[in-house]
N, C-alpha and C positions, 0 to 999 in steps of 0.2 A: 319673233323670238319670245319663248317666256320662262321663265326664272324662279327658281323654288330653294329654299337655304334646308340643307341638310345638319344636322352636328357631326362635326367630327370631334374627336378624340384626337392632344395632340401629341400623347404620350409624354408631355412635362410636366409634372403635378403642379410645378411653381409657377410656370408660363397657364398653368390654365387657374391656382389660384387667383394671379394678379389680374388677369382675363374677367372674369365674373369675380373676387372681390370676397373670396369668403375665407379667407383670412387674414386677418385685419394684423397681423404680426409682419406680414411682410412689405406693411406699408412702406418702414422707414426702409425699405431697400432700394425701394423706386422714386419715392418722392411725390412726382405727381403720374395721375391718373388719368390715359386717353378717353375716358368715357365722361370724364368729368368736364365740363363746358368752362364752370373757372377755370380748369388747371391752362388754358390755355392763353386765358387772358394773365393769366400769371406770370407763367414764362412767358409772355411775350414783353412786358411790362419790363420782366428781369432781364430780357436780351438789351435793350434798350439803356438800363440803365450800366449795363458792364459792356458797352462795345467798345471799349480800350485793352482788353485783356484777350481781344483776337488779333489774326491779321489783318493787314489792311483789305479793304474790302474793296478796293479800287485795284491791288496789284492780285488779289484771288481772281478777280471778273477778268483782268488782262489775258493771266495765266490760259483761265478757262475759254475766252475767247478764241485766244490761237489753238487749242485742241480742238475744240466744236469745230472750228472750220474746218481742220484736216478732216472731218467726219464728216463733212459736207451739211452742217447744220444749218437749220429750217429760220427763216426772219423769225420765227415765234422763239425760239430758242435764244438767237440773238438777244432781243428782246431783255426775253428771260437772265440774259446775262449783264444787260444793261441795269436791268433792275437789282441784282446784286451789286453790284459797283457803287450803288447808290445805297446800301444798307437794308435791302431786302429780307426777311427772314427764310428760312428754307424748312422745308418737310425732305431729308434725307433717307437714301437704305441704297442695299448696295445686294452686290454678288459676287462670284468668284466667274470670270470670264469663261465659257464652256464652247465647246464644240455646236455651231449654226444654234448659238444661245445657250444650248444646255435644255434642259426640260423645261415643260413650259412654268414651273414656279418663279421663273425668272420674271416671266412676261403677266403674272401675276403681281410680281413685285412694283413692276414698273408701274404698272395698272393701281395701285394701291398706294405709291407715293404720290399720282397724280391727283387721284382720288382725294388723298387726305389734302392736299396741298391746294385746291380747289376750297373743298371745304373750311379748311382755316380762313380762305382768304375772303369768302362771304361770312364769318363770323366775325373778323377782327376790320374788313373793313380796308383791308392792304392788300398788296401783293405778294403770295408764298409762293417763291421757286420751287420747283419739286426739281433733283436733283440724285441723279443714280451714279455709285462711286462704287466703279469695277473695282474691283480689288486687284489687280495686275500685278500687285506685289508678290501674291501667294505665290508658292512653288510645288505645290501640291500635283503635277502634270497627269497624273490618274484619276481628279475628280473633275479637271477641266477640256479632257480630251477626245473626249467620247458622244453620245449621244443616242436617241433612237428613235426608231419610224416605224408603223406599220406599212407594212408592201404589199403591191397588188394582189396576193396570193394568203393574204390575210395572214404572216407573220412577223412577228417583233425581229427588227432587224437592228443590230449596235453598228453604229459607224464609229469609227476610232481612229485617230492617229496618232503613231509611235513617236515620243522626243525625240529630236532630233540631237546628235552625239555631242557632246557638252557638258559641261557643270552645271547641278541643280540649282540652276539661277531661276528669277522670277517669271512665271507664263509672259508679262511685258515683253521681257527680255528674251525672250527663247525665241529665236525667229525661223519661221514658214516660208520656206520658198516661194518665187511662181510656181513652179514645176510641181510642188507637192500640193500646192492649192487649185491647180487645174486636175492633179491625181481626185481629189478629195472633192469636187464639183462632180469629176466623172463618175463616184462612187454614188453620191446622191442622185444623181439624174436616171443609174440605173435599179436604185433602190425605188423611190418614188412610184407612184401608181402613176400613170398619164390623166392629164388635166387638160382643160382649157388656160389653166392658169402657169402650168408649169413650165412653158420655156419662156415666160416672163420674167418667173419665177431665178431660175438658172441663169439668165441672162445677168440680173441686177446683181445677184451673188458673184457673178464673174465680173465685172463690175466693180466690186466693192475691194474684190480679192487682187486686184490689180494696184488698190492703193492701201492695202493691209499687208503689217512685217510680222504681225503675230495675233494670236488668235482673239488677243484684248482688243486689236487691233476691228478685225473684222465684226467680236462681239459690238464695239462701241457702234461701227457701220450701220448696222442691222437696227439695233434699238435707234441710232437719229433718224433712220428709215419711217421705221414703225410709227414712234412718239414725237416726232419731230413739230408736229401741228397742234402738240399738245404742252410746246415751251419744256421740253425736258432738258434737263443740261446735264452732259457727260462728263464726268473726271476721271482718270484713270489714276490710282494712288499711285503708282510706279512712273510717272510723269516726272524725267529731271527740272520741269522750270517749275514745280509744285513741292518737288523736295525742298527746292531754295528757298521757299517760303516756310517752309516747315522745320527749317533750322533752329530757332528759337526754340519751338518743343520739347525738339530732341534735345539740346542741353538742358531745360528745365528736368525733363525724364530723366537725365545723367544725372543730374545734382541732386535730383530729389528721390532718386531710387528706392536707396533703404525705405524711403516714408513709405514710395506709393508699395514696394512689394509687402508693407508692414499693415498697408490698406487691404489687400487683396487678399492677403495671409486672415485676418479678420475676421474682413464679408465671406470667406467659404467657410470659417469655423462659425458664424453666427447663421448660412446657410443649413449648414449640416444640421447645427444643434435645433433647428427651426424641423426638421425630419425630410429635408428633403436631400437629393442627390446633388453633385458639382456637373454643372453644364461640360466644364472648361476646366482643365490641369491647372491648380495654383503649385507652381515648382519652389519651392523655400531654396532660394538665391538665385532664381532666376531675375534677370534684368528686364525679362517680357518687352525684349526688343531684339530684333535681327539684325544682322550686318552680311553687306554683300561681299567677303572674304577680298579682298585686294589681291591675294595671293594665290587664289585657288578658282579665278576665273569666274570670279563674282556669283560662287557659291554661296545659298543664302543660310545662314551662320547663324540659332539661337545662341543671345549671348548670356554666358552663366556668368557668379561672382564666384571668386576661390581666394585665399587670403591676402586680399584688399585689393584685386586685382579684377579685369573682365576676361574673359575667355571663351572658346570654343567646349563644345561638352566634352569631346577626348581631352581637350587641356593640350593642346598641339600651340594652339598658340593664345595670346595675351595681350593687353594694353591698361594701362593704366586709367581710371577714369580721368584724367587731364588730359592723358592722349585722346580719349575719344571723344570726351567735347571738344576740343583743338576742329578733329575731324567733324566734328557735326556741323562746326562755323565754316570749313573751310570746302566739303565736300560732300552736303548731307546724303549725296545720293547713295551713299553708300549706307544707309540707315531706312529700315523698312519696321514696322508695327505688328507687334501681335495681336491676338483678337482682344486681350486686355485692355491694350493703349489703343490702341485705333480708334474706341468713340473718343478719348481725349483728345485725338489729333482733327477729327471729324469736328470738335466742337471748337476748335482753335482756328480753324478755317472758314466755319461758317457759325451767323447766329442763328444754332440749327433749334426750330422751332419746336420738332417733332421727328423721332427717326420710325421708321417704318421696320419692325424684323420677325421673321422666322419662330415660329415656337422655341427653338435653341437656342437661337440668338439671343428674346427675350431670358432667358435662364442664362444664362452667362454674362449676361449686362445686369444682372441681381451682382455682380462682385466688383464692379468698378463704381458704386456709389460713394465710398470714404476715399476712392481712387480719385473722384473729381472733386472730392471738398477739399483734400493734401491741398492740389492746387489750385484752389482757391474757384474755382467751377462748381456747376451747377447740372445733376443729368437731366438730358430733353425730356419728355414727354415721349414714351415707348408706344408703339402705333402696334398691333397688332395685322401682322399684312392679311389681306382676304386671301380665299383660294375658293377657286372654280375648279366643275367638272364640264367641259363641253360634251355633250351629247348629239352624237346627230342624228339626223330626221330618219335612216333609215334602220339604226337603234335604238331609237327611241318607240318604233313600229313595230323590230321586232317583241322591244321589254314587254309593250299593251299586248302581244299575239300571245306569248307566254306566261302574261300576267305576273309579272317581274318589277317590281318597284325597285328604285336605285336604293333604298336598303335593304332588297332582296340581291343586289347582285355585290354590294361592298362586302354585306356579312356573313351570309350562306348563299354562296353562288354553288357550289357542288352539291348541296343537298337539294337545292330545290330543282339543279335541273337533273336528277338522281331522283327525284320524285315526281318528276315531269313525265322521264324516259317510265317508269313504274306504271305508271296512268294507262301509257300506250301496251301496256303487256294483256291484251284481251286472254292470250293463252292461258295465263297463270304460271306460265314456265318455273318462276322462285319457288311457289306454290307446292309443285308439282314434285319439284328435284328435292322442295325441303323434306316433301312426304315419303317421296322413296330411301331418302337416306335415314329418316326416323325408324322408319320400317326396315331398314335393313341390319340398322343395329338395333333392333328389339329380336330380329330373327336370329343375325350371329352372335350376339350373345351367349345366348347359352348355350352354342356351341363350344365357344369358348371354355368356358365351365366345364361341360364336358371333357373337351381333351386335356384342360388342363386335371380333373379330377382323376384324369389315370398317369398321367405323368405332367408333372408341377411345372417343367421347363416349357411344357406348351404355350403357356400363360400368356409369356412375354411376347412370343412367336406371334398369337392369336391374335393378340392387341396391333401387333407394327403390320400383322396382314390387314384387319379391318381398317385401320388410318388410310393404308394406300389404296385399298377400294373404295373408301371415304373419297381420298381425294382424286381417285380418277373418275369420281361422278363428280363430285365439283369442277372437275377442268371442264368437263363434259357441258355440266351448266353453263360455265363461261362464254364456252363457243358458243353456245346455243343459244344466247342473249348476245352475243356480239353478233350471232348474226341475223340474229332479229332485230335488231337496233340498228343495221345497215340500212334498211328499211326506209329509217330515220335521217339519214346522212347530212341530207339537206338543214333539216331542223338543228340538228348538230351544229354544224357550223356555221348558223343562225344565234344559237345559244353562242356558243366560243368567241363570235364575231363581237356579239355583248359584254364580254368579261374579256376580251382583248382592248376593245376601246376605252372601257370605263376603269377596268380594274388589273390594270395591266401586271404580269410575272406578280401577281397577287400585293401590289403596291398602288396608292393614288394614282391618278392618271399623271397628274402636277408632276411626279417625280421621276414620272419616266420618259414619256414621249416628248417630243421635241415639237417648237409650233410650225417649224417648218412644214411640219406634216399639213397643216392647217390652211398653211399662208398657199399651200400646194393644192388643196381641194377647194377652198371657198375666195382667194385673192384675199384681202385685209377686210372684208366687211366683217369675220368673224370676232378680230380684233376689236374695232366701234362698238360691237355688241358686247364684251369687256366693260369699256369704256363708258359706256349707256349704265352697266347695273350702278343701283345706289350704293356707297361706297361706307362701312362702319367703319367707326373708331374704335373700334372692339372685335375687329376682323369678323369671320365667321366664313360659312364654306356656302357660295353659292350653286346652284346646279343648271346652267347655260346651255337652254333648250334650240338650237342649231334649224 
């Protein structure tokens, strides 16, 4: 294997000033700086000196003990969770739970909290859990249901499964059958190209899917599969014995609302006026907290304020803020995080060293900084997560046969193999058709002129006939390169094969393809080789030669 970093561009002006540091006004919005070596001995110094103002660290390591096991977790994991219970620091980041993982930026993510959480831990001298927290809360069922794969026939295929009938409650909570999880194995088995690896492959997924009620479920599977020998510990936020722990927040969040929405209200006006765009909707009376509706079958409910009161956005229904701290003490399950409060909650649960996020994510965690000072917190240390492009060995042979660099095929992929096909035209065909049509209007022309010089209405006539004998020698050309270019076919789909792997429906690879596809052609060495690249504090886009 060998490895070459690309730039990319991550389309958030803020997530890439705070990244390289060249503007020094958005310092006060982060606090500290991943690339900075003190910032880490900093916060660590400061976890240390406030570990009374989290949970307990004994009853979080319990909680997450009994999840890991349902997940069949690895002794390193264990471990891994032992050393929390003891006051461990953590390198945190998380995901929204997706369809046989989602794309692979998941499995970069994971790759990148270990990364980082490694690296703290030969700097400071300790043990840094690294620590991946599915989001199972979200309810979003359209960005978590889906997925994709290249199939033996070389095309992008979406695998998908429809919600099942019920109230928009949390992907946790929304449960998958057997029957729809053996539907949904048989749909990848016959999507998949055949492997030497793939009915291992299938097998473990059926497997997994036998002790998975939902798709957070089979996600968490998968990743203690993967990362399990690399001490990863699982949390799913939608966990009821992790709600109960989380009680205490939630009413601090009730009591201190006004403040922290007066926080967030703020940092997007000191975002703005700084010339950049809002990652993240600040809603002026929003609570930037969800409730799973009691009434309406644990439909998950942003809650707004309306005169002194909390409610649903129709205003259907209502509870008093003492009603729902009542509720937070007594049933917090029924209380879920929005993307605002959720590092608050993250940091109340663990002495989270450093979190690992998304170019988006970094942008929108610009507006909970006066969010964590309200109460009386301090924001981690933002990790920029890495992102790979896997290339393999017999794309990589065709890019050298066509002379294609990987920023030949992320930035002009169409033109260059559009000047490729060009090269191979010995005839001159373009040439040729372009001459005949110059010359054809230099000759009708003044035909034209002619008939229209004896009667004017010709004029118009003259012109709509010349277009369409224009354009029935350009069709003419069309065919006439298309079927010269069959010729080609082969190279064709040599080229296509290249801009289907690397640059897939004209998006990162990271965003679209699934690693299934991976774990289905090459078994988990591809994964190690993840695992093997050197790991920044400053992210950056690797290129993972296969």
């Amino acid at each position: 294997m060998t490895a070459e970093s690309y730039q990319f561009s991550s389309a958030q002006p803020l997530t890439e000033a705070y990244i390289h540091r060249t503007d020094s006004r958005i310092d006060e919005l982060f606090g500290f700086h991943s690339g900075n070596e003190k910032d880490w001995e900093k916060r660590f110094n400061s976890l240390r000196s406030n570990s009374g103002n989290r949970a307990s660290a004994v009853d979080v390591a319990n909680v997450l003990r009994q999840y890991n096991e349902r997940m069949n977790a690895s002794e390193c994991t264990m471990s891994s969770i032992s050393a929390l219970a003891e006051g461990a620091p953590v390198v945190v980041g998380g995901q929204q739970a997706g369809l046989w993982t989602g794309s692979l930026l998941v499995i970069h993510k994971a790759v990148s909290i270990i990364g980082a959480a490694k690296s703290a831990s030969e700097q400071l001298g300790v043990k840094v859990v690294p620590v991946f927290w599915i989001a199972g809360e979200d309810h979003d069922w359209d960005e978590a249901n889906h997925t994709y794969i290249i199939t033996a026939d070389q095309e992008l295929k979406k695998l998908s499964t429809a919600r099942p009938e019920g109230p928009r409650t949390s992907v946790s909570r929304t449960v998958i059958s057997p029957e729809k999880w053996e539907q949904l194995i048989g749909e990848l088995e016959q999507a998949l190209p055949h492997s030497e690896f793939k009915p291992q492959l299938l097998e473990k997924l059926a497997q997994m899917a036998r002790g998975s009620h939902s798709l957070s479920d089979m996600f968490a599977h998968i990743l203690s599969h993967l990362f399990g020998h690399e001490g990863l510990v699982l949390l799913d936020a939608d966990d009821p014995l992790l709600r109960e722990l989380e009680a205490p927040m939630f009413r601090r969040m009730l009591e201190q609302n006004d403040e922290l929405e007066a926080a967030y209200v703020l940092a997007s006006e000191v975002v703005k006026e700084l010339g950049f765009s809002l990652q993240a909707e600040v809603t002026p009376s929003s609570a930037n907290l969800f409730l799973f509706h009691p009434d309406r079958g644990e439909e998950r409910v942003l809650l707004h304020k309306r005169d002194g009161q909390y409610g649903d956005r129709k205003g259907i229904s209502s509870w008093t803020k003492e009603e729902l701290i009542q509720l937070a003490s007594e049933n917090p399950q029924q209380f879920s995080n929005n993307v605002l409060t959720r590092p608050l909650m993250q940091d109340y649960l663990f002495p989270v060293l450093a979190t690992v996020l998304g170019p988006g994510e970094i942008a929108y965690w610009a507006l909970t900084g006066g969010a964590f000072k309200t109460l009386g917190m301090e924001m981690p240390i933002l990790v920029p997560r890495m992102s790979f492009t896997l290339v393999e060995g017999i794309v990589a042979k065709n890019m050298a046969k066509y002379e294609l660099t990987f920023a030949d095929v992320m930035e002009q992929f169409d033109s260059r193999k559009e000047e490729w096909l060009k090269k191979q035209d010995n005839l001159a065909i373009a040439s040729k058709f372009g001459a005949v049509k110059t010359s054809f209007e230099e000759m009708y022309s003044p035909l034209i002129g002619l008939a229209a010089s004896i009667q004017q209405g010709l004029a118009k006539l003259g012109d709509t006939n010349m277009a369409k004998i224009l354009e029935q020698i350009e069709y003419m050309e069309a065919k006439t390169i298309d079927a010269h270019n069959k010729q080609f076919e082969a190279s064709i789909r040599q080229l296509d094969r290249i801009q289907l792997s690397i640059h897939p429906a004209g998006k990162p690879q990271e965003r679209v393809i699934t690693m299934v596809a991976y774990w289905n052609r090459y078994g988990e060495t591809w994964l190690q080789r993840l695992l093997e690249t050197p790991n920044s504090r400053t992210g950056g886009h690797e290129i993972v030669y296969l």
